[in-house]
N, C-alpha and C positions, 0 to 999 in steps of 0.2 A: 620162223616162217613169216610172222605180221612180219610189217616193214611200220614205217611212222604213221603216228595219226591224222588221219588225210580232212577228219572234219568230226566233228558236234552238232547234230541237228536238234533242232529242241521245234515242237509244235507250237504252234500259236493261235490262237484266238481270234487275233485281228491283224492280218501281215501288212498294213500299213502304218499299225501303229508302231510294229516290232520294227517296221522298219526305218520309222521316224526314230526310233528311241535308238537303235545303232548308230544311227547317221547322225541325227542330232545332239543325242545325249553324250556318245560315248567317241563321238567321232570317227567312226570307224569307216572303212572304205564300202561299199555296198554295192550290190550287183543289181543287175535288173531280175525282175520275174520273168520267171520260166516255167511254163504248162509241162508236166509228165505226166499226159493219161496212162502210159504202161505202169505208171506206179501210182496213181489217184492224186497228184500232190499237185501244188503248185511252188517252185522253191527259191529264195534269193540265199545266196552265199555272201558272207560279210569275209571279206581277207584279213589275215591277221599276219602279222609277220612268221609264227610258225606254223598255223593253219588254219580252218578256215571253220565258221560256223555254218551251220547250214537252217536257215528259217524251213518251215513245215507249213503248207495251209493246203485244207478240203481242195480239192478238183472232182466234181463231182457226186452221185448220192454214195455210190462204193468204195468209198474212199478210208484206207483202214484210219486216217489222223482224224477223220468224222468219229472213230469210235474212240480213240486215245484221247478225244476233246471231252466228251462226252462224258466220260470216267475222271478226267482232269480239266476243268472246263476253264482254269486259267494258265494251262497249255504246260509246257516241260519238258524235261530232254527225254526224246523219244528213241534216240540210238547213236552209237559212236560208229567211226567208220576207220580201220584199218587198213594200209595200203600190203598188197601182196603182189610178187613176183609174177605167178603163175596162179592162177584161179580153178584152174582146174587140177591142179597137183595139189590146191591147197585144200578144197572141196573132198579129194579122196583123200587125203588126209585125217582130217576131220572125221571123216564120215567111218574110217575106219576105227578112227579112236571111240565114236559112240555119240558124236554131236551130231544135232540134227538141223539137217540144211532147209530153212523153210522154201514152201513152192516145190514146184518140177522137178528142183536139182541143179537145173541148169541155168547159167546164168543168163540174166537178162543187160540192157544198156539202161546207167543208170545216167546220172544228172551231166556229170561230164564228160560222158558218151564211148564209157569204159565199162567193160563187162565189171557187174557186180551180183552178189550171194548178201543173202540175209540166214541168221546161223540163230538156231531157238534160246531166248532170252532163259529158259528153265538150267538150260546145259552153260548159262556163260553169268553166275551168280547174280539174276536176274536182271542182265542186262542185254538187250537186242542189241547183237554185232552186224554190224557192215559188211563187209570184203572186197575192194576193190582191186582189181589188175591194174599194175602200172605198168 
């Protein structure tokens, strides 16, 4: 059902430093910021030749990376993101096997403007998954 790993987001603290330290430290290719109030974030994607990181910063007071900071206040990987076929085949799937699809159910448009699912970090050995439609 996954497809490949479409990204690695890790929160940060201070996304210009995070992003200084890609670009300058490690050389890496770097995108601009991008505001997502449907998701509280603000997010730059670093490209990797087989995928991609995704930075994490507050947008906002309801911002859930405001409370992942707060608990981890020198930031950390906040979720992986899986690429899937069919998002809604993959969701009833899921959902049949006993994972729980956090939110509505339904998916929302995520950073690259692809329906995506976020899947509870208790049911995936404590790690928040992703799910994106390609």
């Amino acid at each position: 059902m996954i497809g490949r790993l479409n990204h690695v987001a890790i929160a940060v603290p201070d996304l210009g430093a995070a992003v200084a330290q890609y670009r300058d430290t490690l050389g890496a290719v770097v995108g601009a910021p991008q505001d997502e109030p449907d998701h509280g974030v603000t997010v730059v994607f670093i490209t990797l030749p087989n995928t991609k990181i995704e930075l994490l910063y507050p947008l906002g007071e309801g911002s859930p990376i405001a409370g992942f900071l707060e608990k981890n206040p020198a930031g950390g990987i906040h979720h992986i993101c899986y690429e899937v076929d069919d998002i809604l085949a993959a969701r009833d799937r899921l959902k049949a096997s006993g994972a729980r699809v956090l939110g509505s159910g339904e998916p929302k448009i995520g950073a690259h403007g692809k329906p995506v699912l976020f899947l509870h970090p208790k049911d995936f050995n404590g790690c928040l998954v992703e799910l994106e439609q390609v």
